[in-house]
C-alpha positions as CSV (number, residue, x, y, z in Angstrom):
1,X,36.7,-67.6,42.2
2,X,38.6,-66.3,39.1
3,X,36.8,-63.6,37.5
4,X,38.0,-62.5,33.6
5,X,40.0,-58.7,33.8
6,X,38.4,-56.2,31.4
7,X,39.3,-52.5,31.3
8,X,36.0,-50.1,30.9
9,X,34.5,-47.4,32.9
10,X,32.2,-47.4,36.2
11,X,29.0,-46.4,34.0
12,X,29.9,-50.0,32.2
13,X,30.4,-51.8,35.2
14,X,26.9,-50.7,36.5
15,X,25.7,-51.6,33.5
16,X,27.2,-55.3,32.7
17,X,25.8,-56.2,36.6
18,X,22.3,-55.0,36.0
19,X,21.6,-56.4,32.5
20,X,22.0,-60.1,34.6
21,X,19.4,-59.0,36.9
22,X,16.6,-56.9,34.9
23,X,14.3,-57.9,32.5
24,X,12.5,-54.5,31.4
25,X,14.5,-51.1,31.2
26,X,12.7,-47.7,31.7
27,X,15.4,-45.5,30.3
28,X,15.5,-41.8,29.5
29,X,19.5,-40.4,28.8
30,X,20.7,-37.6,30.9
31,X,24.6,-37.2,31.0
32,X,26.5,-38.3,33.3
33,X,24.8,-41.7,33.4
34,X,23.4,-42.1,29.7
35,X,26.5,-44.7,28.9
36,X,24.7,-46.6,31.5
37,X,21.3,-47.1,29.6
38,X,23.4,-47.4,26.0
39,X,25.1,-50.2,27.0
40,X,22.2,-52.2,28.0
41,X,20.2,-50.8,25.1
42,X,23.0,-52.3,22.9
43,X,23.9,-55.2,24.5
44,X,20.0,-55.9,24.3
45,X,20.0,-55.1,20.4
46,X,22.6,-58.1,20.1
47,X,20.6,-60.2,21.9
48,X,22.9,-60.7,25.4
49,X,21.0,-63.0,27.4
50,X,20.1,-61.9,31.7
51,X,20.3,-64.7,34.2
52,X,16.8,-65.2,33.8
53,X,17.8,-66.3,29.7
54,X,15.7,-63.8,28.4
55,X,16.7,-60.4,26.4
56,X,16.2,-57.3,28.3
57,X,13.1,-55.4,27.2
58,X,14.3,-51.6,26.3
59,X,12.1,-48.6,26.6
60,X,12.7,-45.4,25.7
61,X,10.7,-42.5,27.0
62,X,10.0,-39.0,26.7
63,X,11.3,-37.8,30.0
64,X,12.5,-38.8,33.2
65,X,9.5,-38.8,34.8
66,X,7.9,-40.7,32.1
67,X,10.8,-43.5,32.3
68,X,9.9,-43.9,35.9
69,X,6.1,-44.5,35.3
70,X,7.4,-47.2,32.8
71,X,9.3,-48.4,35.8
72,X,6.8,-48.0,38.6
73,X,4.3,-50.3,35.7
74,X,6.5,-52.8,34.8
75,X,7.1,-53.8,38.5
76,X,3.7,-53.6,38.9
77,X,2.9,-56.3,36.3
78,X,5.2,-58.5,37.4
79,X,8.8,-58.1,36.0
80,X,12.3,-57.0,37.2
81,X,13.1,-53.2,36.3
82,X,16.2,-51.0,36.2
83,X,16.3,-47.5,35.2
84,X,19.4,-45.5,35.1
85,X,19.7,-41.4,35.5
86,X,21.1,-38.7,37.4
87,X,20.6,-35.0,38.6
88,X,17.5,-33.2,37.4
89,X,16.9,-36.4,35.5
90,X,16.1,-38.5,39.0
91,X,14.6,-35.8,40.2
92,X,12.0,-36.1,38.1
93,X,11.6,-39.4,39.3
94,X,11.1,-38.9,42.8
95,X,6.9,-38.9,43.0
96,X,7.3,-42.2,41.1
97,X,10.0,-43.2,43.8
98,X,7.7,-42.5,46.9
99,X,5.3,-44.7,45.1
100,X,7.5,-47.7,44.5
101,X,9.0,-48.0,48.3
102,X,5.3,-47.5,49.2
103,X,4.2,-50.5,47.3
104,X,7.2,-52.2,48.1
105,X,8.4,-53.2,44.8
106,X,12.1,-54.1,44.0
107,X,13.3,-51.5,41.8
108,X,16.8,-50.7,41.1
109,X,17.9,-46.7,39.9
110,X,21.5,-47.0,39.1
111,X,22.6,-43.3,39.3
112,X,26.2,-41.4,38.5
113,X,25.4,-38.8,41.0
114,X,25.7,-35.6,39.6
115,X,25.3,-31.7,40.8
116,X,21.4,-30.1,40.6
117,X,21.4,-26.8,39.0
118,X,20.9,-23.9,41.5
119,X,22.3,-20.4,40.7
120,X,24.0,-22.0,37.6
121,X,23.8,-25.5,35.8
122,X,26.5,-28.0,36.4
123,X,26.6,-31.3,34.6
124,X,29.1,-32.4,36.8
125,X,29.6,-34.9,39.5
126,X,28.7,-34.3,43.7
127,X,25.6,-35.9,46.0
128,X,23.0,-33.2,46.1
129,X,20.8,-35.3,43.0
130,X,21.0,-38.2,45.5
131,X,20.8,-36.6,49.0
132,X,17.1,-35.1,47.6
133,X,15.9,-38.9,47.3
134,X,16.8,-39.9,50.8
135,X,13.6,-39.0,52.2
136,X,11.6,-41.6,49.8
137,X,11.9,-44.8,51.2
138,X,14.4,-46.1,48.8
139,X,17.6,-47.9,50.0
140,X,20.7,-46.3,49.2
141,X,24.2,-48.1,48.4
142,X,27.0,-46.3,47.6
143,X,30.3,-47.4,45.6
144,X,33.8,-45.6,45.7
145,X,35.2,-46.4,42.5
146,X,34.6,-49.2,39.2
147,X,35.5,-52.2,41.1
148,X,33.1,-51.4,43.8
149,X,30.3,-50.5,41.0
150,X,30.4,-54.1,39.6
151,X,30.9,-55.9,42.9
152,X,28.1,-54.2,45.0
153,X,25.6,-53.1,42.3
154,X,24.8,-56.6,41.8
155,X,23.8,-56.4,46.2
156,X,21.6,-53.6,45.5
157,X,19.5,-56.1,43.2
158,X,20.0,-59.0,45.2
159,X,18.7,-57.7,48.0
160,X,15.9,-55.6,46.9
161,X,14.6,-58.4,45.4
162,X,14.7,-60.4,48.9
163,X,13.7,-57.5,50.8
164,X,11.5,-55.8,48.3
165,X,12.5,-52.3,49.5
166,X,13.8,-50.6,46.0
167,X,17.4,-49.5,45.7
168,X,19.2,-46.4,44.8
169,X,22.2,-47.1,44.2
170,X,25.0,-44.7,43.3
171,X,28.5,-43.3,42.7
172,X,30.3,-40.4,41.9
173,X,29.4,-39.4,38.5
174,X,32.2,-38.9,36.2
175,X,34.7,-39.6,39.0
176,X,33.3,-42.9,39.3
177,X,31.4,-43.4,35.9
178,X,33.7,-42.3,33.3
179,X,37.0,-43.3,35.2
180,X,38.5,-46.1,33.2
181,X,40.0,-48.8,35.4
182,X,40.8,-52.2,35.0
183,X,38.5,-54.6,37.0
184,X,37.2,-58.3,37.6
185,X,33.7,-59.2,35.9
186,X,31.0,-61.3,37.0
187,X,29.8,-63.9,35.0
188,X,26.0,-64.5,34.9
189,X,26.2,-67.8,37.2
190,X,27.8,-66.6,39.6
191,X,25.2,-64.0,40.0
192,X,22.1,-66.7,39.3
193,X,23.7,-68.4,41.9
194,X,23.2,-66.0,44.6
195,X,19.2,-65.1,43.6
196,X,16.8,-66.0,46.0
197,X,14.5,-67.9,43.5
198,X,12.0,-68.2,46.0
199,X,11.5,-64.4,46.5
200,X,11.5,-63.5,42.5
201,X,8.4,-66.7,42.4
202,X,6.8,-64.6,45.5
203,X,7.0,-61.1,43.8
204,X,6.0,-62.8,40.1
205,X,2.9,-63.8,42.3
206,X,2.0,-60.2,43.5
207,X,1.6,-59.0,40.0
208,X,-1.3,-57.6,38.5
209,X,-3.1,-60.5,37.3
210,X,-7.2,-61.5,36.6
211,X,-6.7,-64.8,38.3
212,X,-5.4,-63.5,41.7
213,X,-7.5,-59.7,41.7
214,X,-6.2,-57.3,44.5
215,X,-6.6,-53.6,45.1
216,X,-4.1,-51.1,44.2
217,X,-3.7,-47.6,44.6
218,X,-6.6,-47.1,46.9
219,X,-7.3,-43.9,48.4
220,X,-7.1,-42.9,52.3
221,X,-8.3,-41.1,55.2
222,X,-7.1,-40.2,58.2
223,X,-8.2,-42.6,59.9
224,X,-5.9,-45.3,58.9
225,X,-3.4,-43.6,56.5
226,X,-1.2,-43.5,59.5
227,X,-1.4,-47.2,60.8
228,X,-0.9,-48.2,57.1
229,X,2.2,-45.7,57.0
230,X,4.1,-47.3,59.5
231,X,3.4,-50.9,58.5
232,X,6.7,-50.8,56.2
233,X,8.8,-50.4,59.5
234,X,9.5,-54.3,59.4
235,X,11.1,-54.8,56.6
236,X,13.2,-51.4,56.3
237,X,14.4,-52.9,60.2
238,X,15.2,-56.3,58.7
239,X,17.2,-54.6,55.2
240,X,20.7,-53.8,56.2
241,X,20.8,-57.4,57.8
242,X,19.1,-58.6,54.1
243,X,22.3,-56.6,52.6
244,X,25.1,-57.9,55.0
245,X,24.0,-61.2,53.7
246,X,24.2,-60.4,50.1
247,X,27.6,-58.8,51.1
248,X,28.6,-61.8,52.8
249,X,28.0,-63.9,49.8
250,X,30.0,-61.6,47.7
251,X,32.9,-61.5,49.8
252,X,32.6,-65.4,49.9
253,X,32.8,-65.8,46.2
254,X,35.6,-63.0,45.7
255,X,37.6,-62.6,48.8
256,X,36.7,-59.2,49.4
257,X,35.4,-57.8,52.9
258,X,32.3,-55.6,51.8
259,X,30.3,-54.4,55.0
260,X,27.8,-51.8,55.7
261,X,30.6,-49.8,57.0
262,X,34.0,-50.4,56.2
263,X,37.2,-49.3,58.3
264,X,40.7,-48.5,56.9
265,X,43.8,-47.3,59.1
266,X,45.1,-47.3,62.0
267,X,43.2,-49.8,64.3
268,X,44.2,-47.2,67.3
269,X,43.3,-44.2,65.2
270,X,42.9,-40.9,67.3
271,X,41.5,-39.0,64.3
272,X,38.7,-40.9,61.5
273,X,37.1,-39.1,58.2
274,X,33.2,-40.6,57.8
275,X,32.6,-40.1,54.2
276,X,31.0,-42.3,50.9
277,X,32.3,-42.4,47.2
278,X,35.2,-41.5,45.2
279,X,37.2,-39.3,47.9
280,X,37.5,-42.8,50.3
281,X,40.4,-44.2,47.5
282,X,42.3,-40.5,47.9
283,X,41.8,-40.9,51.4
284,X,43.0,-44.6,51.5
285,X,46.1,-43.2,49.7
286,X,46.2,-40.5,52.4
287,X,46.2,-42.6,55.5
288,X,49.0,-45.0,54.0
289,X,51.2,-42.3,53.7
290,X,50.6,-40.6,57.7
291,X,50.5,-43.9,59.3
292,X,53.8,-45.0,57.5
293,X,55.2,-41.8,58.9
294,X,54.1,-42.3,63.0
295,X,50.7,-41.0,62.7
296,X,47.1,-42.6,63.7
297,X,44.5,-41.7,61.5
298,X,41.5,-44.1,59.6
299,X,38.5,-43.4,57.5
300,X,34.5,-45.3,57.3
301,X,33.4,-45.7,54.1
302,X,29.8,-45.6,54.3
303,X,28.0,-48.3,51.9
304,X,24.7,-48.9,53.0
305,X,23.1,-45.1,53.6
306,X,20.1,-45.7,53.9
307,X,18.6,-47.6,55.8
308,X,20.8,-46.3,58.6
309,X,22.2,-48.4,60.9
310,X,23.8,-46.4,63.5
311,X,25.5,-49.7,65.4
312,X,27.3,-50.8,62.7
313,X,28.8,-46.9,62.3
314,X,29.8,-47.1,65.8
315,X,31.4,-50.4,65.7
316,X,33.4,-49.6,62.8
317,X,35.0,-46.8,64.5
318,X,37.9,-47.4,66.6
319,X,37.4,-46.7,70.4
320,X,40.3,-44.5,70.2
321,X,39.2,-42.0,67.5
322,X,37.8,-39.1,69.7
323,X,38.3,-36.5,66.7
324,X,35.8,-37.3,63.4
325,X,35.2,-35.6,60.5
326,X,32.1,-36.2,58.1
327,X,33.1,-35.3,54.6
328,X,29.5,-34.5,52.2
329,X,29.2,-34.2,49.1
330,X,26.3,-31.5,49.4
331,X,25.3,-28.3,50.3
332,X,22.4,-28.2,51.8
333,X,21.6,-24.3,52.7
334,X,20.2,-23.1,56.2
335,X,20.8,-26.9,57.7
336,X,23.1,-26.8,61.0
337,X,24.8,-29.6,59.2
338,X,24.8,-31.5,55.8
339,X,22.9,-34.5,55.3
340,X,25.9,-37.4,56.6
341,X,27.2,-34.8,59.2
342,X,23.5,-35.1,61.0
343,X,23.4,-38.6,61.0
344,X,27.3,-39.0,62.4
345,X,26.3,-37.2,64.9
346,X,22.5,-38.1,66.1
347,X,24.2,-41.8,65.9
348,X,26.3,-41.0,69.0
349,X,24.3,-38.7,70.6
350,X,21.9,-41.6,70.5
351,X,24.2,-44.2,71.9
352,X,25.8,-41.7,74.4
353,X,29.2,-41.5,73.0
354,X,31.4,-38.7,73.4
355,X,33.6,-37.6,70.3
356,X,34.6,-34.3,68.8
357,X,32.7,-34.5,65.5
358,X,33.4,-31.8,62.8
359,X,31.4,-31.7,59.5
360,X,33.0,-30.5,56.1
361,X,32.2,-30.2,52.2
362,X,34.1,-31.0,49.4
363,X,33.8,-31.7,45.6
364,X,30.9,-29.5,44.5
365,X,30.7,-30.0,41.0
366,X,33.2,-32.1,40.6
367,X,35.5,-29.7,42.0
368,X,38.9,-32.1,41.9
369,X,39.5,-33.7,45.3
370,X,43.2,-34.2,45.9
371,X,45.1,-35.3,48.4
372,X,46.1,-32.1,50.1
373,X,42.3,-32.1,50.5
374,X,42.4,-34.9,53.2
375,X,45.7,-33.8,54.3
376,X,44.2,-30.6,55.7
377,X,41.2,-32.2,57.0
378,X,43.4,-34.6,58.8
379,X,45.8,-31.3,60.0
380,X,42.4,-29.7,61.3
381,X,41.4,-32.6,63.6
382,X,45.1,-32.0,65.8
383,X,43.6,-29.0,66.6
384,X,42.1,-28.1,70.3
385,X,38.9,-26.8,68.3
386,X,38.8,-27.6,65.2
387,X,36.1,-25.4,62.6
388,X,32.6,-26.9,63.3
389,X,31.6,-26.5,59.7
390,X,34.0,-26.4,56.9
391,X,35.1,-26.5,53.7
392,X,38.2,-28.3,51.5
393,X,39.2,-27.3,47.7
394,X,38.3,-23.6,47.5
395,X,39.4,-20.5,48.8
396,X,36.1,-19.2,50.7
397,X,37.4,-15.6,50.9
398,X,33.6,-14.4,51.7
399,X,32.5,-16.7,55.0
400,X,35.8,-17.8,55.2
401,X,35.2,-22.0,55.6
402,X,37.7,-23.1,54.0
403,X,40.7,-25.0,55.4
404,X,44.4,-24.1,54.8
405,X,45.8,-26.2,52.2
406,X,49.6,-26.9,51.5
407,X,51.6,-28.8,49.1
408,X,51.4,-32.4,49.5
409,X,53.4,-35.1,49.1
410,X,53.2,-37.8,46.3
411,X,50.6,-40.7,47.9
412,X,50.2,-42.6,44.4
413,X,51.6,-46.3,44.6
414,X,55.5,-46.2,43.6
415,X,56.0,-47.0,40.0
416,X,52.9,-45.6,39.0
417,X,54.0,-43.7,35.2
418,X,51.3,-40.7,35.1
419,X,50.7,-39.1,31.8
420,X,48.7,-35.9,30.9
421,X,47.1,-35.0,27.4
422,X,46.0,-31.5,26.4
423,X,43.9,-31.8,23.2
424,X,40.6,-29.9,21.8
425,X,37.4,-31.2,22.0
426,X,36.5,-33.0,19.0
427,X,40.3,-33.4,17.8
428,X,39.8,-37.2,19.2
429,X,42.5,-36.9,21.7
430,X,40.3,-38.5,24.4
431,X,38.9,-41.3,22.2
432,X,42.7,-42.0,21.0
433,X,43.2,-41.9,25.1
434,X,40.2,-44.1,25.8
435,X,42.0,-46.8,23.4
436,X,45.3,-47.2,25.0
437,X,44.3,-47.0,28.1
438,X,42.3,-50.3,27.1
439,X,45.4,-51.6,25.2
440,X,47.8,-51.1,28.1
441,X,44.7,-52.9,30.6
442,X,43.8,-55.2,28.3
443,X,47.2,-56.9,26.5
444,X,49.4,-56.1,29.7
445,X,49.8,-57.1,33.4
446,X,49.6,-53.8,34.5
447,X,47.1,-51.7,36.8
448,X,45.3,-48.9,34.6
449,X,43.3,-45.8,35.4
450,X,42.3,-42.8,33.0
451,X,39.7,-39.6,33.2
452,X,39.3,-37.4,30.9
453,X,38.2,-33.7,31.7
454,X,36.4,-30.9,30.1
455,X,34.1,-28.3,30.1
456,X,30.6,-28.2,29.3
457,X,31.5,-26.8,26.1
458,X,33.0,-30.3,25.2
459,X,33.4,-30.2,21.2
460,X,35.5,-27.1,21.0
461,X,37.1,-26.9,24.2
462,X,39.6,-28.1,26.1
463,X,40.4,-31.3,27.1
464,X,42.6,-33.0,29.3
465,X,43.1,-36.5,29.6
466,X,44.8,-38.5,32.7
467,X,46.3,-41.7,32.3
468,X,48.2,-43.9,34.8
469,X,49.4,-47.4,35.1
470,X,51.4,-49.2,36.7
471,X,52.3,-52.6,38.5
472,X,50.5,-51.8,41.9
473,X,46.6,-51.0,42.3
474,X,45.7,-47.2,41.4
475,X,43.6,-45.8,44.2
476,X,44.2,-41.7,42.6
477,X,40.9,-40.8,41.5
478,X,42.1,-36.8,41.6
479,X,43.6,-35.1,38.5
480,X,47.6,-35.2,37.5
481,X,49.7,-33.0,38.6
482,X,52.9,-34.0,38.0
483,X,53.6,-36.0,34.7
484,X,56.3,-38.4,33.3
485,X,54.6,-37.7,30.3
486,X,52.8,-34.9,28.6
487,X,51.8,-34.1,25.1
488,X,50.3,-30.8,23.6
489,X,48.2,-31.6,21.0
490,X,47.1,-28.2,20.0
491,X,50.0,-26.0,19.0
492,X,47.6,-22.7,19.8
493,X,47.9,-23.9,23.7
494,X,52.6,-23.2,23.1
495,X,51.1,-19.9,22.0
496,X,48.5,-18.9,24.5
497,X,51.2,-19.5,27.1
498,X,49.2,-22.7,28.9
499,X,51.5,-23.8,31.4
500,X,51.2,-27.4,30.6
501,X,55.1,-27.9,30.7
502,X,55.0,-27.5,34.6
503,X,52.5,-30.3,34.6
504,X,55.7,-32.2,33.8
505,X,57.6,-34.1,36.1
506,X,61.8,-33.6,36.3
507,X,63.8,-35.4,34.2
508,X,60.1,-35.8,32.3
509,X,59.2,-36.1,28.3
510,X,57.2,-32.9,26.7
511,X,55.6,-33.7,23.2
512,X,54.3,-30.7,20.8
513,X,52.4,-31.2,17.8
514,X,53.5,-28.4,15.5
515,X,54.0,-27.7,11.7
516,X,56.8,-25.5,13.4
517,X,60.8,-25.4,12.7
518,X,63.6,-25.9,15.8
519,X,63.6,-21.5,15.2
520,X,60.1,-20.9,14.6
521,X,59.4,-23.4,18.1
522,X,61.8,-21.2,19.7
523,X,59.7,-18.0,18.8
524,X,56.8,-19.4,19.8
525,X,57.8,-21.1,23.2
526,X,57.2,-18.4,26.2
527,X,60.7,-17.4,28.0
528,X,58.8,-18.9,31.5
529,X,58.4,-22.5,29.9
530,X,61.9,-22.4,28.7
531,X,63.4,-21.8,31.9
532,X,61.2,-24.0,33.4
533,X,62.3,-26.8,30.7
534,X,65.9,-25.9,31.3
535,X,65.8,-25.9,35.0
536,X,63.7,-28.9,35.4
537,X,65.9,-30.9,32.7
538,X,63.0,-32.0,30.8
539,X,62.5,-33.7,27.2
540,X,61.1,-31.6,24.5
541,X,60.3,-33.9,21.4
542,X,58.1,-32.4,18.1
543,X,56.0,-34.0,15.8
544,X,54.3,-33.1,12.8
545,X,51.1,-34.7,13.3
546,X,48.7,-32.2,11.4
547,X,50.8,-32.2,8.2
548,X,51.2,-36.3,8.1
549,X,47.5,-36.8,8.9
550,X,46.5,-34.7,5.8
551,X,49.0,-36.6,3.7
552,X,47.6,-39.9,4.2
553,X,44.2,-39.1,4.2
554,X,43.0,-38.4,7.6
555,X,42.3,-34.9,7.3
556,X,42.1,-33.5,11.3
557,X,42.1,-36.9,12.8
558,X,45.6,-36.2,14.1
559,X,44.8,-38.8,17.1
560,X,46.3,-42.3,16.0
561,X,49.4,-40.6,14.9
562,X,49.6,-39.0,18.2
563,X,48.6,-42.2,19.9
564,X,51.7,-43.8,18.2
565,X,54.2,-41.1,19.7
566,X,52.8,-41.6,22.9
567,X,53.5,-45.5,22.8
568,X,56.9,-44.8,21.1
């Protein structure tokens, strides 16, 4: 089946697949997943039709928790409802939640999984908003990057709506839902086509309704609040088979090979990462490079969460891998392991197989995850003992977790052109960004991928965009560190001594906007980027974008002018 290429972000992708499916939105903004909730909110205003040929009903509420009553309601009276949130935001939502796996209605929370605040706020990306649901009843489906999003978020509505157990599904969020990739869209009959008519005619039934009275929300004893409890069992055993279905029809229509638990590497790997999300593409990339160099290493991308199935974990594993290490995305304090660790491990303890099984963390708010990451975990499991508990990305210089990391090697597909951007918040740098990324997916053949980082600050601050494309797929979701391309857009940053030049490849360009001469440039340049420029043989160009873009008119907008020196 051909599907249409569009370039947009995973937030958009999680949003064009649930629009099909939903008819009422309970929506309450909370960054990083508010993009998610605009888009259907616009798309709604205009009048997009779902697969049902109706307009999705938007509703806007005064809280998280209030936007998950509207939820729990809707489903109750008989329509199809999607929220979308993250972080404190879901867990606001999590009485609500308990209530709608109780009553077993199909509701979808599409969620950019983002950090909980705990001895400071973070609005960036890691698992410990998610990992705090897994305990009410809810499936959970994870995705790895925007591809994944569009292809498997349209499983977690497929098959809560078959096996009325709600879905959570998630991904990384910013990693995941503001990365800018180029991907393959459904269309809405492909997606009608997969519905199970039968079981959206069976839930309209259940809804409230005069004609057909029923009790809800009784209250209970003792006595049989237990038997009731465990009545649910059936149809959280028959779920993951439900979702291997859906999966199958997916792959069936696209080619793909979705499963609950997907392998990748060496088929006679000695040593396997277990981990879900973003860091499976950097670990992909990882793998590639050892195996092409005599080594035996895999990784399981964990899809389905919840409902465990611990079979299809062990099947996916190699019989050879007798090292593992279970990558999370959470702390969880006082625990003897983190949440996927526990599971890795009471799965083989269960089925009585032997393997050394090490558990690490990584990516705490959004701390970057590259590959020297996987490199040392991967360099840990050679070891005759490797560290029970660890940790990757930080120097833990206080209980001393963390893994040695060394310089890595370049893993990104060859002919990848990598470009970095330092602008200020608000200067437009990252919108300018955001639109040739698009024009370079969009008008071109070629592969695209861009993220954008800042501080909280955002307006004001620094910002630093990553763009790459090229003519093989970009499986890199970790920032830039060595650049064909980089451009300063704030001349302050040549003063302040940022050492943005060494971001730039050898033999690489270097762009300054300044108002400055060749000898005022010179005064301003420290001696250490000069040498660096000099021994590195790299391409200093200048532009006077601040002056121009006050001449014609565009006061500090210097962002199109920039955007054309870029593409020049």
């Amino acid at each position: 089946m051909a599907r249409k290429l569009k370039t947009m972000d995973g937030n958009t992708a999680a949003a064009h697949v649930s629009y099909a499916f939903t008819e009422v939105a309970g929506i309450y903004p909370i960054t990083p997943s508010s993009p998610m909730a605009d888009n259907v909110d616009q798309w709604a205003a205009q009048g997009r039709k779902n697969i049902f040929g109706t307009t999705v009903k938007v509703i806007e509420m005064q809280s998280e928790a209030g936007a998950a009553g509207t939820v729990h309601g809707s489903l109750a009276a008989g329509a199809l409802t999607t929220t979308y949130t993250a972080s404190q935001g879901l867990l606001l939502m999590i009485p609500n939640m308990y209530k709608l796996a109780g009553e077993l209605l199909p509701a979808v929370f599409h969620v950019s999984a983002r950090t909980v605040a705990t001895h400071a706020l973070n609005i960036f990306g890691d698992h410990s908003d998610v990992m705090a649901c897994r305990q009410t009843g809810f499936a959970m489906l994870c995705e790895s990057n925007p591809q994944e999003v569009m292809d498997l978020g349209a499983v977690a509505h497929l098959a809560a709506i078959k096996g009325r157990v709600p879905f959570l599904n998630f991904f990384d969020g910013f990693r995941t839902s503001h990365e800018i990739q180029k991907i393959a869209i459904w269309d809405n009959e492909d997606l009608a086509d997969m519905v199970d008519m039968d079981a959206v005619e069976a839930f309209r039934k259940r809804a409230l309704n005069p004609e057909r009275p029923v009790m809800r929300g009784s209250h209970e004893n003792g006595d049989i609040f237990f038997q009731h409890r465990e009545a649910c069992n059936k149809y959280y055993d028959a779920l993951p088979e439900i979702v291997e279905e859906y999966m199958g029809k997916v792959n069936a229509k696209l080619g793909t090979n979705y499963q609950l638990f997907n392998y990748y590497g060496a088929p006679d790997a000695d040593r396997v990462i277990i981990a879900m999300g973003s860091i499976c593409d950097v670990a992909e990339e990882v793998i590639d490079y050892l195996n092409a160099h005599g080594e035996k290493v895999g990784l399981v991308k964990v899809r389905l969460y919840r409902p465990f199935r611990a079979d299809k974990l062990l099947e996916a594993i190699p019989a050879t891998a007798t090292k593992i290490a279970v990558l999370d995305r959470t702390k969880e304090p006082g625990a003897q392991g983190d949440p996927l660790y526990l599971d890795v491990v009471t799965a083989f303890a269960n089925a009585g197989r032997q393997a050394t099984i090490i558990g690490g963390r990584y990516g705490l708010g959004s701390k970057d995850t590259p590959p020297s990451n996987v490199f040392a975990v991967y360099e840990e499991l050679t070891k005759a003992e490797p560290k029970r508990q660890f940790t990757v990305g930080i120097v833990d210089d206080v209980t001393f977790t963390s893994l040695e990391e060394k310089p890595s090697p370049n893993t990104a597909a060859p002919g990848t052109i990598e470009c970095k951007f330092w602008g200020l918040g608000g200067d437009g740098t990252v919108g300018a960004n955001k639109n040739s990324i698009k024009i370079i997916g969009d008008h071109t053949d070629k592969y695209v991928q861009a993220y954008f980082q800042y501080d909280s600050k955002k307006t004001g601050g620094v910002t630093i965009s990553h763009l790459r494309f090229g003519d093989e797929p970009i499986r890199a979701p970790y920032y830039i560190n060595k650049a064909d391309f980089v451009a300063c857009h704030v001349p302050a940053y040549i003063v302040k001594g940022f050492p943005m030049v060494r971001d730039v490849k050898d033999g690489g360009v270097f762009l300054i906007n300044c108002q400055w001469s060749d000898e005022e440039l010179d005064h301003h340049m420290p001696a250490v980027a000069k040498r660096y420029i000099a021994e590195h043989n790299i391409q200093v160009y200048t532009i006077n974008a601040i002056d121009l873009a006050i001449e014609i008119g565009m006061g500090k907008r210097t962002n199109t002018i920039l955007q054309s020196a870029f593409f020049a």
